[in-house]
N, C-alpha and C positions, 0 to 999 in steps of 0.2 A: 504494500500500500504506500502510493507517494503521500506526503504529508504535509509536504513544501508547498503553495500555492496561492494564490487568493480567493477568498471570501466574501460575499454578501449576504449580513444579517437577512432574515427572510419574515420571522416571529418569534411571540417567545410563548411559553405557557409560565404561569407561578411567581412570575419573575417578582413581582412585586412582594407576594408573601415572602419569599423567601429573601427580600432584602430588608424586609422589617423585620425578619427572626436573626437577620448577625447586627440590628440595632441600625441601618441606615438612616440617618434622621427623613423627617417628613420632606422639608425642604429638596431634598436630591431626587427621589422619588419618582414624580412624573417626569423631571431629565432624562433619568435612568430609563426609566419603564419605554419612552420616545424614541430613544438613539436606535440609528439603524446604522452601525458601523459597516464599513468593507476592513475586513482584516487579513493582512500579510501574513503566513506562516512561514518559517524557515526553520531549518535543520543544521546546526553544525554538530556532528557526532552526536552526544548526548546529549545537548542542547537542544531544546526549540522555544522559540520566540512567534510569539503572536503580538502582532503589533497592530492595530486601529486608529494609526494616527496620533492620537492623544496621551496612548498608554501601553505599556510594552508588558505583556507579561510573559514570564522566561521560566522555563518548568526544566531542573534539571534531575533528568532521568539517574534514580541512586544515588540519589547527595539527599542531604540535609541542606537549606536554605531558610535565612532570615529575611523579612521583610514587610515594610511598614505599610500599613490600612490608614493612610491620613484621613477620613471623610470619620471615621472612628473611633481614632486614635490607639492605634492598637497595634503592637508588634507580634507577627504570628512565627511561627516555624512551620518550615513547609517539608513533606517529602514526597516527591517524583518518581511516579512508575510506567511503566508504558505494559501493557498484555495487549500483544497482541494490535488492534487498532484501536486502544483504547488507552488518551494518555490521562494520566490521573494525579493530582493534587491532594495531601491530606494535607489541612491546616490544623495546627494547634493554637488556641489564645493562651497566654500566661496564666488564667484562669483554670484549664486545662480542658476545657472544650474543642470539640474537632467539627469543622465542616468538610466534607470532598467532592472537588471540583472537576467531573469527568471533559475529557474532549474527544466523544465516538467518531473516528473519522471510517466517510465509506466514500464510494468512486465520485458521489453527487455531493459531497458536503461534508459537515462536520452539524455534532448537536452537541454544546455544551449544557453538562447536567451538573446544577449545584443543588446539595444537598447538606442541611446543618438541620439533623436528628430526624425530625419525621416532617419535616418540609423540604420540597421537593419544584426548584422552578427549573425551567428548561429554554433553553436557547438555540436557534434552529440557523444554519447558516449553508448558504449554497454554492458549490466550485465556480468559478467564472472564468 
């Protein structure tokens, strides 16, 4: 499965519930819930970057990774896995709560699936 490519947001399901359950203030909200990004993917080695313009996020496959939630203020610990065509995010908060942030990639697209405990939003994006 190539991985590498660009992206067009398409819809999302949940998305809203589940950014009021990691505390997204109200204000960000309808931005969030709006945005129909095109996002870059690339691949270096274990590396990959998805990138929308505004916001890079970098998933390394087997590492541990620190990184800051400013809209939240919150420092998480991340670890990166990839099965298969499924790359995958667990975050920890300092608190010791986890959300995991899947990226299902197949020949038409990609669906990122966030999940923090029994909420569930989803984000639908298509090759281009």
């Amino acid at each position: 499965m190539v991985f590498a490519g660009n992206y067009k947001f398409d819809k999302s399901e949940n998305f809203v519930e589940y950014l009021k359950s990691i505390n997204i203030p109200d204000e960000y909200l309808a931005q969030a819930d709006t945005a129909s990004p095109e996002v870059t993917v690339s691949v270096d080695g274990h590396v990959y970057t998805l990138d929308d313009g505004s916001r890079k996020t970098v998933v390394k496959v087997g590492e541990e990774w620190e990184e800051d939630m400013p809209v939240v203020n919150v420092r998480v610990k991340n670890v990166g896995k990839l099965e298969g065509n499924d790359l995958m995010v667990t975050s920890t908060t300092p608190d010791g709560k986890t959300s995991v942030t899947s990226y299902k990639f197949s020949a038409d697209g990609y669906v990122q699936i966030l999940t923090n405990g029994d909420i569930v939003g989803k984000r639908y994006y298509v090759r281009v």
